[in-house]
ROBABA-825615 format. One record per residue (C-alpha): residue number from 1; x, y, z; residue in one letter. Coordinates in steps of 0.2 Angstrom, whole numbers. Example, Ala and Ser with C-alpha at 12.3 -4.5 7.8 and 13.67 -1.06 7.14 Angstrom:
// ROBABA-825615
seq / X / Y / Z / type
1 / 62 / -22 / 39 / A
2 / 68 / -5 / 36 / S
END
This chain:
// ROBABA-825615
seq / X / Y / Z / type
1 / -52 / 298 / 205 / X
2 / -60 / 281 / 203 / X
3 / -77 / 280 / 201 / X
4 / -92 / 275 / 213 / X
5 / -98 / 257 / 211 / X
6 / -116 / 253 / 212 / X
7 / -117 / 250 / 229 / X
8 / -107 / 264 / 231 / X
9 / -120 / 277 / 225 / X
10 / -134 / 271 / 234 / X
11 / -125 / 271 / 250 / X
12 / -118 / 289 / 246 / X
13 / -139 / 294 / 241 / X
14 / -143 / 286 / 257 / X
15 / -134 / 298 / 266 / X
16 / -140 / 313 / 257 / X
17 / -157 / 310 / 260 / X
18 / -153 / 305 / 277 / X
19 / -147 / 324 / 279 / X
20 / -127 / 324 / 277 / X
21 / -120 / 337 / 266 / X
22 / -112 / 333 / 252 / X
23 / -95 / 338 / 259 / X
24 / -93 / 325 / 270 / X
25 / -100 / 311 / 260 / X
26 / -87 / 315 / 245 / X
27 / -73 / 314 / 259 / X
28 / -78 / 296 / 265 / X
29 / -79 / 289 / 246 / X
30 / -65 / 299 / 241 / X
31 / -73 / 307 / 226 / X
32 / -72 / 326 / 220 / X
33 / -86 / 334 / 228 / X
34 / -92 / 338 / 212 / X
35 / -95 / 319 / 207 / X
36 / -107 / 320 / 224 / X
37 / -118 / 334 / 218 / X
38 / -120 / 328 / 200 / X
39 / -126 / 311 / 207 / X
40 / -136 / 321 / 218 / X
41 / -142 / 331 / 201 / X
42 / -144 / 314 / 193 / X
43 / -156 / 305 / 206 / X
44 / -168 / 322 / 205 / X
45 / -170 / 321 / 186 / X
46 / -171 / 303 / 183 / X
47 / -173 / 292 / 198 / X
48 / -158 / 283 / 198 / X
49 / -142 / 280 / 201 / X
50 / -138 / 273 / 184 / X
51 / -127 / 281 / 170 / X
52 / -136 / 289 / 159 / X
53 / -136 / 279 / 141 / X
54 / -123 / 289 / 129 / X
55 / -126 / 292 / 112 / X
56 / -109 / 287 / 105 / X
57 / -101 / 286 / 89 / X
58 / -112 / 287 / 77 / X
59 / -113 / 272 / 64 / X
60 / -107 / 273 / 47 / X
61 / -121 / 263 / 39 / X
62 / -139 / 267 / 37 / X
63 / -151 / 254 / 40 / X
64 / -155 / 251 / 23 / X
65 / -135 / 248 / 19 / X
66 / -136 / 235 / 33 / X
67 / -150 / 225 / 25 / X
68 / -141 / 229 / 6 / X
69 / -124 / 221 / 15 / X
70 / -132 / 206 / 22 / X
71 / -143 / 201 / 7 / X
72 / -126 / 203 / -2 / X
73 / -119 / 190 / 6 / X
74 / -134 / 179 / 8 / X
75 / -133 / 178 / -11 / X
76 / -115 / 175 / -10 / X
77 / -110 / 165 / 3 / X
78 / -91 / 167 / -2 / X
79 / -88 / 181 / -6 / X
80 / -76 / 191 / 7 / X
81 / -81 / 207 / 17 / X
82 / -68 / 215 / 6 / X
83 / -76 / 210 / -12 / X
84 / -93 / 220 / -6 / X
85 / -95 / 227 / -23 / X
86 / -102 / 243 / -15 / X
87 / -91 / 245 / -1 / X
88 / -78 / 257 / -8 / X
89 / -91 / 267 / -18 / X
90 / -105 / 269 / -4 / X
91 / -101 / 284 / 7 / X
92 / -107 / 279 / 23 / X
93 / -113 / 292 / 37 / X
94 / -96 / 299 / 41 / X
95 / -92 / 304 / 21 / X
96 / -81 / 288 / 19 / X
97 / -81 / 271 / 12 / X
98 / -87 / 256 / 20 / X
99 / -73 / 247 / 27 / X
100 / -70 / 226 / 28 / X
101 / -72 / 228 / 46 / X
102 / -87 / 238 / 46 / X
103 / -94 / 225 / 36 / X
104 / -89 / 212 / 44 / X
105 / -95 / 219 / 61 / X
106 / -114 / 222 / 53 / X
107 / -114 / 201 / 48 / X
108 / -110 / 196 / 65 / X
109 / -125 / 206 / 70 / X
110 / -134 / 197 / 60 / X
111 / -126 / 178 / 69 / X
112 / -115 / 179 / 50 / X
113 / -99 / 169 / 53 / X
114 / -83 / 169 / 46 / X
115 / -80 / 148 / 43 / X
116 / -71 / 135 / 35 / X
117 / -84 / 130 / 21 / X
118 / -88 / 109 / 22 / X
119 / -82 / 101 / 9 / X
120 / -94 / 89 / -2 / X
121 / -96 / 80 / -19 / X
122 / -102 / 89 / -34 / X
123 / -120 / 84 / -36 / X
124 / -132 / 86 / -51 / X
125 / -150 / 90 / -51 / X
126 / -151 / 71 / -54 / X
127 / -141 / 67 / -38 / X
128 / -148 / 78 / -27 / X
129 / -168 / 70 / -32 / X
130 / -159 / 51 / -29 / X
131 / -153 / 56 / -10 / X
132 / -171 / 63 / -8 / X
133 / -179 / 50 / -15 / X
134 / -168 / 39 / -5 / X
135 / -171 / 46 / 10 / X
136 / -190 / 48 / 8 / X
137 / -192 / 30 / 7 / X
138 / -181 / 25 / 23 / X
139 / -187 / 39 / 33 / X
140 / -199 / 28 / 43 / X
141 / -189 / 13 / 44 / X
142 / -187 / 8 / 63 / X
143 / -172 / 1 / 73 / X
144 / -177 / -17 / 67 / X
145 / -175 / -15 / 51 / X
146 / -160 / -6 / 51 / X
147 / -151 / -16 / 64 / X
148 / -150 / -30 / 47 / X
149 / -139 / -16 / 40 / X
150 / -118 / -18 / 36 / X
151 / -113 / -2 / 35 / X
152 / -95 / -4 / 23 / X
153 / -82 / 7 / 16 / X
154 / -65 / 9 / 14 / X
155 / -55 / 25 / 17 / X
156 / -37 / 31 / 13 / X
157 / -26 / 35 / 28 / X
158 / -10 / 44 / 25 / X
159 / 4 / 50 / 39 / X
160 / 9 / 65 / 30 / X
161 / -7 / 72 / 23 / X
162 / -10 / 88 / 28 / X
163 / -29 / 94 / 29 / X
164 / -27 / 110 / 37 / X
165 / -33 / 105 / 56 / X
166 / -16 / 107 / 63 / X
167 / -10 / 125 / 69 / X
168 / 6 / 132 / 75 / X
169 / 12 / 143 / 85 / X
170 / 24 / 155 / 79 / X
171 / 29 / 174 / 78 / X
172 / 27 / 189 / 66 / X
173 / 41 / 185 / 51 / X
174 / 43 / 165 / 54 / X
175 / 31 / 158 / 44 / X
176 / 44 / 150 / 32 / X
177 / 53 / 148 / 47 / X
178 / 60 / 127 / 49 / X
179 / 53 / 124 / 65 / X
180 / 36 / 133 / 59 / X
181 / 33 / 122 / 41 / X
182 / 24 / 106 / 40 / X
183 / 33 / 95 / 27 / X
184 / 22 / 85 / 16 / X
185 / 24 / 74 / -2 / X
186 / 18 / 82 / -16 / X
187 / 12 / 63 / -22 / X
188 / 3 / 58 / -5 / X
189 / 16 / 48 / 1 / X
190 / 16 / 33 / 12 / X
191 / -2 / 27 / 15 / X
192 / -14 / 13 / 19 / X
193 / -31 / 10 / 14 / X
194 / -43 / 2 / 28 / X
195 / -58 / -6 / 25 / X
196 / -73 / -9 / 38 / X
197 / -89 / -12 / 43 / X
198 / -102 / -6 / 57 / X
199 / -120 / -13 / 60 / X
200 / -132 / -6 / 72 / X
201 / -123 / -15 / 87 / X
202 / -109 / -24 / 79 / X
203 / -93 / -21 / 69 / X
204 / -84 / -30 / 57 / X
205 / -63 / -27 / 49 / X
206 / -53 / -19 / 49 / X
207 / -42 / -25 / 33 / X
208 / -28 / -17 / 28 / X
209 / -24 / -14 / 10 / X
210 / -6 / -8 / 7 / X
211 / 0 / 5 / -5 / X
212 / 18 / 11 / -1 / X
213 / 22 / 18 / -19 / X
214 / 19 / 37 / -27 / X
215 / 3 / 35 / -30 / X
216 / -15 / 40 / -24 / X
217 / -23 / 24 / -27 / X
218 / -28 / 12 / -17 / X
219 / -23 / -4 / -25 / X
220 / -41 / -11 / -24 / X
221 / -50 / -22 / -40 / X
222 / -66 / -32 / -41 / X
223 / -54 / -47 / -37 / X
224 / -47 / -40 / -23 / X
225 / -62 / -35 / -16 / X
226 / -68 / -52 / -18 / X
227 / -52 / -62 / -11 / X
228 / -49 / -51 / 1 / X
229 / -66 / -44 / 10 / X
230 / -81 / -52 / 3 / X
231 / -76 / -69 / 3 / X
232 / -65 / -71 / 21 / X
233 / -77 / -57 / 31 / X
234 / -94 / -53 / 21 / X
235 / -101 / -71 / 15 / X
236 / -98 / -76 / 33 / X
237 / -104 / -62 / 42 / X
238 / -121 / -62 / 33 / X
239 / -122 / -80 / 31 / X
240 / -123 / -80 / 50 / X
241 / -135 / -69 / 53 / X
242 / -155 / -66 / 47 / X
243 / -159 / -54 / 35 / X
244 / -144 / -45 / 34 / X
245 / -141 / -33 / 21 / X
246 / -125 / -27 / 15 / X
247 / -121 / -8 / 11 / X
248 / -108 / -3 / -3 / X
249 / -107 / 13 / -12 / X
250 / -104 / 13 / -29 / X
251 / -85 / 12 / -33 / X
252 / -79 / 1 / -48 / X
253 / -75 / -15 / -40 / X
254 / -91 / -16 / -30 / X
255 / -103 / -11 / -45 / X
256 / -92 / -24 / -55 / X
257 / -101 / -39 / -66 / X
258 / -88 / -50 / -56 / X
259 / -93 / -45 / -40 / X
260 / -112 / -42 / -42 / X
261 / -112 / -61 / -49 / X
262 / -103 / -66 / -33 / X
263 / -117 / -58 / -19 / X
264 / -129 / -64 / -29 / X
265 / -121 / -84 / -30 / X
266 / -122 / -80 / -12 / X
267 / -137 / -74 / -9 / X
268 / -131 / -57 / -1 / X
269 / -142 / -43 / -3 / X
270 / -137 / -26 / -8 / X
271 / -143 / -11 / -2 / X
272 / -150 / 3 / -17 / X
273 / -137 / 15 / -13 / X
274 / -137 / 35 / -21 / X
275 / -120 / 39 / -30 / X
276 / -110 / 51 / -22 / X
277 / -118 / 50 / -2 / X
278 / -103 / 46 / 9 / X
279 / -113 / 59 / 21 / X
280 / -128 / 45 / 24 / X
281 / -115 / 33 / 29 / X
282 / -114 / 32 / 49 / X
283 / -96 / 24 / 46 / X
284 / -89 / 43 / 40 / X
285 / -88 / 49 / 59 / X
286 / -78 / 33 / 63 / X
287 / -64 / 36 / 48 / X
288 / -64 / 54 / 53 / X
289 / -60 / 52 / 72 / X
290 / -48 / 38 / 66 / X
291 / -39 / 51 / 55 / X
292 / -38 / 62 / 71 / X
293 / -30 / 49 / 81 / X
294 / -17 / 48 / 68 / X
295 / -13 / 65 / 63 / X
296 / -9 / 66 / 83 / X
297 / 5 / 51 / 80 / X
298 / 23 / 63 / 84 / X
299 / 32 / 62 / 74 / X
300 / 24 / 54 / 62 / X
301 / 33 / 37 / 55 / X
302 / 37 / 35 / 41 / X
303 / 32 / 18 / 36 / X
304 / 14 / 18 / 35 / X
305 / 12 / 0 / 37 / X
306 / 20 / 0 / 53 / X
307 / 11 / 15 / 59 / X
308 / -7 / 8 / 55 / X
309 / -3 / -10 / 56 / X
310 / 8 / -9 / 71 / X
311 / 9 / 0 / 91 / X
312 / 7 / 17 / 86 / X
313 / -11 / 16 / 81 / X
314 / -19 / 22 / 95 / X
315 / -33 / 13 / 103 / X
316 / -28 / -4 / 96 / X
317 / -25 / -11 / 110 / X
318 / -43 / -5 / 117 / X
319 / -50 / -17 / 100 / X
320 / -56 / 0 / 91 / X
321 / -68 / -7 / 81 / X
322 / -76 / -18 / 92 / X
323 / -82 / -5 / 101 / X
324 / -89 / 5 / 88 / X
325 / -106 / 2 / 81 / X
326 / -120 / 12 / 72 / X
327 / -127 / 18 / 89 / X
328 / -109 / 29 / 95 / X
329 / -110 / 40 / 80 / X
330 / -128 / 42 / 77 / X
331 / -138 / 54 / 89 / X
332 / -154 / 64 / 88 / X
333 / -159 / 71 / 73 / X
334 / -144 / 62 / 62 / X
335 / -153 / 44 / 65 / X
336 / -171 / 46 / 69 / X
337 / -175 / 28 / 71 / X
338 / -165 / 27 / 84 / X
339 / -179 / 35 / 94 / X
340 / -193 / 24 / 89 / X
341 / -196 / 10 / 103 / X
342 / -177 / 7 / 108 / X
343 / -176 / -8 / 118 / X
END
């Protein structure tokens, strides 16, 4: 028989106390009469209608195993619910091991999620204290002195990369299936490196650098960098602005004597840069949802010149870059200045 709802029960204890026997009332809600008198029973003893709470199953772990498993994995943050190095020895409550999924289940009671780790740079201690330091003394900078900012960098796009954000969908037994495996080159394959810049309100690029052969680099030398981005974008950029100071990081051909001597003759100014801080660069969100956009090219060309240079990049039409600036990546917390009197 299916049971009583809520209202169900209070409408059925209405009736009892209005004087109806119990009979009656388990004909008009179509319950066994015994379901009548233990809700009768049940208002007597406690007052309400309410389920009484069950004790369940009880749980495997003790307390203290709870606390042992989640400092475990607070010290190591990789480790998987399987590698608990006490799990298969510790008898839990019902005289067997600790499973994974027991585990598991006691981390997400503590908000412990599974996740893809972010990837990052290895960092030494000294590193780590010149990202600090760096950011100690630009922590109180406002939006007018960063608004003289050129945010630059270059990134590496390729059509057949795979970097584990696409999924498919397939059943038990085809994963080797044709239809179901992403092809890739084992070398990289086609690719393009763009290079750009961003200011607080204004954007500067792209320019393409073209590497169609086996290899992963990008083709880019202190000369190049010279002929082919400072000297037709950079020197005329700054020149026609006040105060404006360029950002590079700390690859060969812009720490080069060649190119240094170059900004200098111009009177560019460089901005004191950490190594290894791509994160600090507001240009990062734009080269990732530019990635985005082409992983969703299907299928994906072949010629990764005409796929970057030519229609299929999407949002060229829309002038990409000219509508991308400092200010439509940073918000909140990741650029605090952008809070301090905003016109």
């Amino acid at each position: 028989m299916p049971r009583l709802t809520p209202e169900q029960r209070e409408r059925a204890v209405g009736r009892l106390s209005a004087g109806d026997d119990p009979e009656p009332v388990a004909v008009a809600f179509s319950v066994h009469l015994s379901t009548v008198y233990r809700l009768q029973q049940r208002v007597v003893n406690t007052g309400s209608t309410a389920d009484i709470q069950r004790s369940g199953r009880p749980r495997v772990t003790t307390q203290r195993q709870d606390r042992q498993i989640l400092r475990h994995h607070l010290r190591n943050r990789f480790h998987t619910a399987n590698e608990f190095e006490t799990a298969r020895n510790t008898v839990g409550n019902h005289q067997g091991p600790i499973s994974g999924q027991t585990i598991r289940r006691r981390l997400a009671e503590r908000d412990l999620q599974n996740c893809r780790p972010a990837r990052g740079p290895v960092l030494t201690q000294r590193h780590r204290m010149a990202r600090q330091q760096w950011a100690q003394d630009h922590i109180n900078w406002n939006w007018r002195q960063w608004r003289n900012i050129l945010f630059t960098d270059e990134s590496r796009f390729c059509i057949s990369h795979v970097d584990g954000r696409f999924r498919v969908w397939r059943r038990r037994g085809e994963r080797y299936a044709g239809d179901c495996v992403m092809e890739h080159n084992a070398q990289g394959g086609p690719n393009v490196m763009v290079w750009g810049g961003i200011g607080l309100n204004q954007s500067l690029g792209p320019v393409f650098f073209n590497n169609l052969g086996p290899g992963r680099g990008n083709g880019i030398t202190a000369q190049s960098y010279i002929d082919h981005i400072l000297q037709p974008h950079v020197v005329p950029f700054i020149q026609a602005r006040r105060n404006c100071v360029l950002q590079q990081d700390n690859v060969r051909p812009h720490t080069a004597r060649v190119t240094l001597a170059f900004l200098q003759h111009n009177n560019i100014d460089i901005m004191a840069w950490p190594a290894l801080s791509p994160d600090l660069n507001p240009i990062e969100h734009f080269w990732d949802q530019l990635q985005r956009k082409v992983n969703q090219l299907r299928p994906g060309p072949r010629d990764a010149t005409y796929s970057l240079h030519e229609a299929p990049l999407p949002g060229r039409h829309q002038r990409p870059w000219g509508s991308h600036t400092v200010l439509t990546f940073c918000r909140g917390s990741l650029c605090p200045w952008q809070q301090k009197t905003m016109p």
